[in-house]
Legacy VTK file of the C-alpha trace (Angstrom):
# vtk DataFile Version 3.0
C-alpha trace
ASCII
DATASET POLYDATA
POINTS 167 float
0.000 0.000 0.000
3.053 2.343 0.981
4.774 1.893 -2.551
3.776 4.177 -5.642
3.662 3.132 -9.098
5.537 4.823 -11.857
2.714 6.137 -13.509
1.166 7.513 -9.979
4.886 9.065 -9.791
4.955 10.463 -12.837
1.621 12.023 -12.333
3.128 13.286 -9.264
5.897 14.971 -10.221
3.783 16.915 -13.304
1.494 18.546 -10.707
4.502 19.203 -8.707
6.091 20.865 -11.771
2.727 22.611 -12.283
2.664 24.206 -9.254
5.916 25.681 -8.784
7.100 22.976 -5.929
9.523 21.584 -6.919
11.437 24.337 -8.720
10.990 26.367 -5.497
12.695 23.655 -3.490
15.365 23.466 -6.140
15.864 27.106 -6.035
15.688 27.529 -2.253
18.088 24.995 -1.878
20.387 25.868 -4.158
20.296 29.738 -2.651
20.207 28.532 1.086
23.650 26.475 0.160
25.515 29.081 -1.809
24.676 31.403 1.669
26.119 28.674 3.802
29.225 28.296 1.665
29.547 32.417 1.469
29.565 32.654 5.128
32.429 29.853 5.540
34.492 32.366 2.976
37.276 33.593 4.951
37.368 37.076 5.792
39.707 38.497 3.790
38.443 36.068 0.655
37.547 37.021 -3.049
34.547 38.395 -3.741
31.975 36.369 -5.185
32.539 38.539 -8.855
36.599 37.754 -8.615
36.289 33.860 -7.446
33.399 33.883 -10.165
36.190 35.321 -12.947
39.254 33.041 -11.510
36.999 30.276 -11.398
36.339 30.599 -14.971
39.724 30.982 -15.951
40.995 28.259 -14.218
38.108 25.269 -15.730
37.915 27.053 -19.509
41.738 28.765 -19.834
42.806 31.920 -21.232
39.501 33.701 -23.052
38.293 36.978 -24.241
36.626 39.393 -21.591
33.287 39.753 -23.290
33.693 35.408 -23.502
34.306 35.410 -19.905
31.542 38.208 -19.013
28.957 35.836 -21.266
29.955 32.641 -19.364
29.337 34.594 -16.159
25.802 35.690 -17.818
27.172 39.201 -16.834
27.525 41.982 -19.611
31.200 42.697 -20.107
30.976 46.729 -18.666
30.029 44.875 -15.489
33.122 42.920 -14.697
35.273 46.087 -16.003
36.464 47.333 -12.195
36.614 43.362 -11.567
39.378 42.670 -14.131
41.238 45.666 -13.413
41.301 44.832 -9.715
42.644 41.205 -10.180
44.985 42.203 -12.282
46.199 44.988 -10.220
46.474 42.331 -7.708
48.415 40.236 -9.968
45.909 38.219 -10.178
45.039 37.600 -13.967
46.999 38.844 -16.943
45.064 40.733 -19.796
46.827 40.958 -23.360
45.321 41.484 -27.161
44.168 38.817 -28.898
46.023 38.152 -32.032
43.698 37.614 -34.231
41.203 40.786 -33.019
43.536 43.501 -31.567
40.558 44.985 -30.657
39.520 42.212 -27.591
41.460 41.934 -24.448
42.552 37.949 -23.323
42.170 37.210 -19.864
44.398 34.995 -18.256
44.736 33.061 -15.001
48.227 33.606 -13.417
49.814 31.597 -11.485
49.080 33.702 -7.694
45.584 33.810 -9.721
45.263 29.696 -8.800
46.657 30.476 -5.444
44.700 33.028 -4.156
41.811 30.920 -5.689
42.841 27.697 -4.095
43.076 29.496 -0.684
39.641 31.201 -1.211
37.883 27.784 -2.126
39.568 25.861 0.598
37.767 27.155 3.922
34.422 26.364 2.493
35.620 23.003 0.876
37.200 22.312 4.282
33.130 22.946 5.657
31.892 21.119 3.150
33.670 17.862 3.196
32.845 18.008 7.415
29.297 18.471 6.431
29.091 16.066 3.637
30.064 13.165 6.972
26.708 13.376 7.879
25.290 11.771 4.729
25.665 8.486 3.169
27.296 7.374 0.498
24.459 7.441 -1.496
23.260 11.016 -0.692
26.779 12.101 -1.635
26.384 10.494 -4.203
22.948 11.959 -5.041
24.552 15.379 -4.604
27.582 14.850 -7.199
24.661 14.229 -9.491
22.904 17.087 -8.793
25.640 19.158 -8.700
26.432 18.228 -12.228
23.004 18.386 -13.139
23.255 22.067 -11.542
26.057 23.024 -13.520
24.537 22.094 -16.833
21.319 24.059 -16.072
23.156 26.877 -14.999
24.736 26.444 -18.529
21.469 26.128 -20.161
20.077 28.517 -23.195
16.088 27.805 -21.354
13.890 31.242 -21.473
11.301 32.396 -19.729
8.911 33.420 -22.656
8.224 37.560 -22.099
11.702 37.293 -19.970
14.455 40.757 -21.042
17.006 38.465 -19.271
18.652 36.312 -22.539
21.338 33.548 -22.063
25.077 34.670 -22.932
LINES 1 168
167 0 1 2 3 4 5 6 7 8 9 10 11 12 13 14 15 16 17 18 19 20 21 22 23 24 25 26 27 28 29 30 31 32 33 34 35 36 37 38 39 40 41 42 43 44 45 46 47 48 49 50 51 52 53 54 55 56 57 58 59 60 61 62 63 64 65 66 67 68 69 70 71 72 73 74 75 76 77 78 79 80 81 82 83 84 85 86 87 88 89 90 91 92 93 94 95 96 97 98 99 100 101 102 103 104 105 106 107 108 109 110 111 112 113 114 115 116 117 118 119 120 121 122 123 124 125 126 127 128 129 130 131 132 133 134 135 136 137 138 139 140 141 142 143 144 145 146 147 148 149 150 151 152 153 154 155 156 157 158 159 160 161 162 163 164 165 166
């Protein structure tokens, strides 16, 4: 009596898409989450724009600024300030592209991945204590998700009426 059949399931999960639920459980755990892991940042961390830019740099390589401002789904005058802070800092190198001397080529330095490694580490350090708590499976479950995650965060979906447009 306890057990659902596929069909009941699927039924299930359509009203639940129909209503809202379960996006708003996606989304308010998925913002609740990225809170926690902000407040484990140390103090003297990267802001979430920088780590967001290093971060970039260091899974895709060197790329244009208005590439890098796209992947961010941020328009490029936005991360100006950011790019000439990091590399003030030393942080990121910016040259001309070769084949369009009119775009700028951000690249990752090397104290780029250091100062990125130290930023990430506090909160991986409170993650990997928190992750204890849950089986293997559920940690499993969550490398899923957070793949899943990544690929929707990647995604070219619309909101029909929406101004906001994927990069």
């Amino acid at each position: 009596m306890g057990e659902r059949t596929e069909h009941e399931d699927a039924e299930r999960y359509g009203s639940e898409r129909r209503d809202g639920r379960a996006s708003a459980e996606i989304r308010q755990g998925v913002i609740r989450l990225a809170r926690r892991l902000s407040a484990e940042r140390p103090a003297d961390g990267l802001s979430l724009n920088k780590s967001s830019v290093l971060g970039h740099l260091r899974r895709n390589g060197p790329m244009p600024a208005g590439a890098l401002a796209a992947a961010d789904h941020q328009q490029p005058q936005s991360l100006t300030r950011v790019f000439a802070d990091l590399e003030q800092e030393g942080l990121i190198s910016r040259t001309r592209d070769m084949h369009d001397g009119r775009q700028r080529v951000v690249q990752l330095t090397e104290a780029g991945r250091e100062a990125l490694a130290r930023d990430m580490a506090q909160r991986d350090a409170w993650l990997d204590i928190a992750l204890v708590d849950l089986t293997e499976t559920e940690r499993q479950v969550l490398l899923l998700a957070a793949r899943l995650m990544n690929r929707l965060a990647d995604s070219s979906a619309t909101v029909p009426g929406s101004t906001n447009r994927p990069h």
